[in-house]
C-alpha positions as CSV (number, residue, x, y, z in Angstrom):
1,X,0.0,0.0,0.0
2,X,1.2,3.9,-0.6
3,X,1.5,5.7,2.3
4,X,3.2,8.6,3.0
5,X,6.7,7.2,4.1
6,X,6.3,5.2,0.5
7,X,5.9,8.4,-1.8
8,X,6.0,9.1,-4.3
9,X,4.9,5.6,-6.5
10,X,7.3,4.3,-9.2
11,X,7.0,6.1,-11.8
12,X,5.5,9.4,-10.4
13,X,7.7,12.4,-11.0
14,X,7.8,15.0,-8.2
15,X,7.7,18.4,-9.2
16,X,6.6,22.2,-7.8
17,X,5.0,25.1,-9.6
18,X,5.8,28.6,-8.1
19,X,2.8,31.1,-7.4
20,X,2.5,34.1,-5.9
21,X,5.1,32.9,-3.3
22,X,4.1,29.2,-2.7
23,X,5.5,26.3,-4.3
24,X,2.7,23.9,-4.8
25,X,3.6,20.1,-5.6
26,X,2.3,18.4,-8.8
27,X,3.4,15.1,-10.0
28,X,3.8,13.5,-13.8
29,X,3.1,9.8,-14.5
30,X,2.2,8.2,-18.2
31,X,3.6,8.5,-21.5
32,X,5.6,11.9,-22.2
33,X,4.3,11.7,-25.7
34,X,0.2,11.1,-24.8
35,X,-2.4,13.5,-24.6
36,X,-2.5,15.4,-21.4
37,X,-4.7,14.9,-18.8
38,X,-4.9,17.1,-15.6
39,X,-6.3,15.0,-12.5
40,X,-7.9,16.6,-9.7
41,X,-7.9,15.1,-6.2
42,X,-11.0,14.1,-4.4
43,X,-11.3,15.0,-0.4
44,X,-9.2,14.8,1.5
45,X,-6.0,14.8,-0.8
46,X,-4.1,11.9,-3.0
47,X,-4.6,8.5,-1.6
48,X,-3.6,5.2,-2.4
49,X,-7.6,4.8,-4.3
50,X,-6.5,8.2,-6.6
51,X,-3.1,6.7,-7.3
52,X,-5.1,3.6,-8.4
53,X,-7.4,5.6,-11.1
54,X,-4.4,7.8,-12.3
55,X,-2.4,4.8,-13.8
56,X,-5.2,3.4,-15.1
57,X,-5.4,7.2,-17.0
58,X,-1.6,7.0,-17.3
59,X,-2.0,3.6,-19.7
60,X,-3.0,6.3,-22.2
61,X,-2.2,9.8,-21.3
62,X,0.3,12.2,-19.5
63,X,-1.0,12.6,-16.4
64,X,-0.5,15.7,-14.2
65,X,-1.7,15.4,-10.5
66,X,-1.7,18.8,-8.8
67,X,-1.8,18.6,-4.7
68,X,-4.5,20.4,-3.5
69,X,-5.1,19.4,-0.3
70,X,-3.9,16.9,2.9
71,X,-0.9,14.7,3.0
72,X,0.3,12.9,-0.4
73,X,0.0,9.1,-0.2
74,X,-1.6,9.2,3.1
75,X,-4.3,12.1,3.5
76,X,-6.0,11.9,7.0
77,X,-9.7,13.4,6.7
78,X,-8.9,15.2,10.3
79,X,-6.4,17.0,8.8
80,X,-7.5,18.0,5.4
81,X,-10.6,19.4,6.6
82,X,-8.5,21.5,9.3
83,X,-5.9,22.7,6.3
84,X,-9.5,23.7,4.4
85,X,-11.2,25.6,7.1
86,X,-7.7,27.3,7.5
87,X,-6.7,28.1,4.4
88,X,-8.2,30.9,2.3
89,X,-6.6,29.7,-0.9
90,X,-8.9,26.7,-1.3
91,X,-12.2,28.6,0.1
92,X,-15.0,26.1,-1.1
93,X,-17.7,27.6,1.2
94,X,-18.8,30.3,-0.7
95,X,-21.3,30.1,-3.2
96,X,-20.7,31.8,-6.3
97,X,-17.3,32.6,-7.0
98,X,-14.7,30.4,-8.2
99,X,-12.0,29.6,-5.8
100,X,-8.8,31.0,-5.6
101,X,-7.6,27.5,-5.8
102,X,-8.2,27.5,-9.2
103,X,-5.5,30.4,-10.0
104,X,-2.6,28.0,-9.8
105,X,-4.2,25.4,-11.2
106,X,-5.0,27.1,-14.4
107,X,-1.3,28.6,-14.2
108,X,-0.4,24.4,-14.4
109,X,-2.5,23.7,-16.6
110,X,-1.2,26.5,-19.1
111,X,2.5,26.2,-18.5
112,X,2.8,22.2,-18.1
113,X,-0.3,20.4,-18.8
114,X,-1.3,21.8,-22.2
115,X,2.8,22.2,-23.7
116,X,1.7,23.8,-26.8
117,X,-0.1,26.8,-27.6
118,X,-2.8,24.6,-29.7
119,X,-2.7,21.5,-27.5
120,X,-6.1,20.4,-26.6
121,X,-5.9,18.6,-23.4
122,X,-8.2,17.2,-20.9
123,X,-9.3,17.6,-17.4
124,X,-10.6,15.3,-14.0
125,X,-12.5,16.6,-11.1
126,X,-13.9,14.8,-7.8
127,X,-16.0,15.5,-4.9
128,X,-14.8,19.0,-4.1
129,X,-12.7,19.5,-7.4
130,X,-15.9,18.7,-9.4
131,X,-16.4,22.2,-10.1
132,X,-12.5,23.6,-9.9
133,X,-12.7,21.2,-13.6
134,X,-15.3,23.0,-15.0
135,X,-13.2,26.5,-13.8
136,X,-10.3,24.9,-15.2
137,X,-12.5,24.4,-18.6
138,X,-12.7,28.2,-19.3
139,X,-9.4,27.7,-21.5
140,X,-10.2,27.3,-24.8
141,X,-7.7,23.9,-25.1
142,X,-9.7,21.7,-22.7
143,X,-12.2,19.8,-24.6
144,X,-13.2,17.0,-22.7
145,X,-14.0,17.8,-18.6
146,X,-15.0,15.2,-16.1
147,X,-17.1,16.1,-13.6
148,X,-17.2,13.1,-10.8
149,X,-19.7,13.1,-7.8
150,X,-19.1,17.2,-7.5
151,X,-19.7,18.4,-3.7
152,X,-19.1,20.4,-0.7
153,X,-15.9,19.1,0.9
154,X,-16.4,17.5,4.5
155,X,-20.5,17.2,3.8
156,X,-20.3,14.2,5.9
157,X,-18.9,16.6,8.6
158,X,-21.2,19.2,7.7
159,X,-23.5,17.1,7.5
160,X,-23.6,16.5,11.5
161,X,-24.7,20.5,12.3
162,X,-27.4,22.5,12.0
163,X,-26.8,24.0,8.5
164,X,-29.3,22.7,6.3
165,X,-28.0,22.8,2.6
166,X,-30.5,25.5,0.6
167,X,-31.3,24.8,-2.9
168,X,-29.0,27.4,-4.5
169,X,-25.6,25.8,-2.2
170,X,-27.1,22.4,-3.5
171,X,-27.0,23.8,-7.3
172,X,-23.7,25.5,-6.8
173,X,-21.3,25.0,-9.2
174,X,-18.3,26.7,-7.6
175,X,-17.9,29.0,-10.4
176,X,-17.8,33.2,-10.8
177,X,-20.6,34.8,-13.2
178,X,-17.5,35.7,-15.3
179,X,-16.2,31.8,-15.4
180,X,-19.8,31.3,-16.2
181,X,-20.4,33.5,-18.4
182,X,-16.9,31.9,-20.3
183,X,-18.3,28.4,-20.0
184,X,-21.5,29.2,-21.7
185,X,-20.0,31.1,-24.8
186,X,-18.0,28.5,-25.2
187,X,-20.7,26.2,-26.0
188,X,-23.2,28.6,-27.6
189,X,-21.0,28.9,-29.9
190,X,-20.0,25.5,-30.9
191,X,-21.5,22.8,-28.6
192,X,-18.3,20.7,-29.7
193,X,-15.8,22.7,-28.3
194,X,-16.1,21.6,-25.1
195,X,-17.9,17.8,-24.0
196,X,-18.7,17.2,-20.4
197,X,-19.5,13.7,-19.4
198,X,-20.7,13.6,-15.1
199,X,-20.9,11.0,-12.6
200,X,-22.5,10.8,-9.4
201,X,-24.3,7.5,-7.8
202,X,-28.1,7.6,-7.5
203,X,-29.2,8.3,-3.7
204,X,-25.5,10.1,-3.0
205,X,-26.6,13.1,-0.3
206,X,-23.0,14.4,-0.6
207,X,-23.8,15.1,-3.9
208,X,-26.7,16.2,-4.9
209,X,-28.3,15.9,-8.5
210,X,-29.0,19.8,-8.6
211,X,-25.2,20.4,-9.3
212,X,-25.2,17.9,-12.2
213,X,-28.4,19.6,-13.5
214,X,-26.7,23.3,-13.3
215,X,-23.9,21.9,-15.3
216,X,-26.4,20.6,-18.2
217,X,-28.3,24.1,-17.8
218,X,-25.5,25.5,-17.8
219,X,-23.6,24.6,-21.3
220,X,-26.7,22.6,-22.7
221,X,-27.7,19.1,-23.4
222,X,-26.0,19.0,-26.4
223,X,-22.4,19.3,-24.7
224,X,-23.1,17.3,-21.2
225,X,-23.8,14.1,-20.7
226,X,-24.8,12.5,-16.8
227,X,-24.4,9.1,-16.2
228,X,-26.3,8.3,-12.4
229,X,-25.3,5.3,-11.4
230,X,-26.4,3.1,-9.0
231,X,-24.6,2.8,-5.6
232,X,-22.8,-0.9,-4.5
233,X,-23.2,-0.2,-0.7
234,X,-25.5,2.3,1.0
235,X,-22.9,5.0,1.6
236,X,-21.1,5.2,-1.9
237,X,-19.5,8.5,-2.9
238,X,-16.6,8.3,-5.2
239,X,-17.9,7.0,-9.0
240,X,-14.2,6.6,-10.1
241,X,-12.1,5.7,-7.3
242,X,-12.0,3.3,-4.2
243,X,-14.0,0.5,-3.3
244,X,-17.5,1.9,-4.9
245,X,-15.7,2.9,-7.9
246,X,-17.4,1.3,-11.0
247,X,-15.5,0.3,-13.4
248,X,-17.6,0.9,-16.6
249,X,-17.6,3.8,-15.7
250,X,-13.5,4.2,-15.1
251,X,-13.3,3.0,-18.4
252,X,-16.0,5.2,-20.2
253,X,-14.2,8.1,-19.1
254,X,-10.8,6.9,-20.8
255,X,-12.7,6.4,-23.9
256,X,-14.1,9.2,-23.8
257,X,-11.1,11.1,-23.2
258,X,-9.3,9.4,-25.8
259,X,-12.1,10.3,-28.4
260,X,-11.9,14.0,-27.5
261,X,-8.1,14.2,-27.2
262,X,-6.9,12.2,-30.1
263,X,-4.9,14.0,-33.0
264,X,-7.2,15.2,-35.8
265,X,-6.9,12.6,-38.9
């Protein structure tokens, strides 16, 4: 098993992107020579279940997983949600806007991910990424986004008090009215440019079916697609990773990627 004393994996390069002061660690793994794809940690950070679903992805693309959140190779829910409530970077409580998480992210995406000015590439989120994808999405190179189980970080947590999630925090995508605004032209224009394809099991409270259906609403039929699945065990969260993952859908997505990011000809 990965753990922390046992990272990175064979075959993951280590690397850091430098913004605005930090130095935030991303790692390489797959082909240098494949189609990008930019990964996305779930909650709470990179675990021995993501490292799982990124070589499967890495059998056919460059993949580039940035670290968000919690310890690589052995995040501790504790602590992640401590480093989220702390850190004003990642701010995923408030609806609306798009987090200033995303701001690096879209740096890594443009300086390592995409590689060329015209290279079309391709991008994963999960759980509380689900919506950093679609933010990521706004660049004009991304034509396939993955939009797995999105949710509120730590809802189990949440979950617990008395905060009641209101219809508009439940159909929150996690995006700015400019980002928005992006997303939609981008589709308007030519639903083609941009194909989402989301996941999210049936009777999942974490995530609710209202943020799927903003994401349809959002860039129209014609450019999403929502698989619901249904769940293996009562409390099944995570469509692509883990022990609930399901596999047709793990491999539906690398089709699907592959369809989207393969050379034209």
């Amino acid at each position: 098993m990965v753990t922390e004393e046992s990272w990175p994996p064979l075959g993951w390069e280590p690397r850091d992107h430098p913004h605005r002061g930090h130095r935030h660690a991303y790692y390489v793994v797959g082909a240098r020579e494949a189609p990008s794809v930019l990964l996305l940690h779930e909650f709470p950070g990179i675990s021995v279940n993501l490292v799982e679903f990124a070589e499967r992805l890495a059998a056919d693309f460059r993949v580039v997983v940035p670290s968000i959140v919690g310890r690589d190779g052995d995040p501790g829910i504790v602590g992640s949600l401590a480093r989220l409530c702390v850190r004003r970077e990642v701010n995923l409580v408030v609806r609306g806007r798009t987090s200033p998480a995303v701001a690096w992210l879209r740096e890594l995406a443009d300086e390592v991910v995409a590689r060329r000015v015209d290279a079309p590439y391709g991008v994963v989120g999960m759980c509380m990424t689900g919506g950093f994808a679609l933010a990521v999405a706004v660049d004009p190179r991304v034509r396939a986004a993955v939009v797995a189980q999105p949710a509120l970080p730590a809802a189990r947590v949440l979950r617990r008090l008395p905060l009641p999630m209101s219809r508009r925090r439940a159909a929150d995508l996690g995006l700015s009215p400019a980002d928005r605004d992006t997303l939609a032209a981008r589709t308007a224009a030519d639903p083609d440019a941009l194909c989402v394809r989301g996941y999210r099991f049936r009777d999942d409270w974490q995530s609710p079916a209202a943020r799927l259906d903003s994401t349809v609403d959002l860039l129209g039929p014609e450019s999403v697609r929502v698989v619901t699945l249904t769940e293996p065990r009562p409390d099944a969260h995570s469509t692509l990773t883990g022990g609930s993952r399901n596999a047709a859908a793990v491999e539906e997505v690398v089709a699907f990627l592959r369809d989207r990011l393969a050379p034209p000809g």
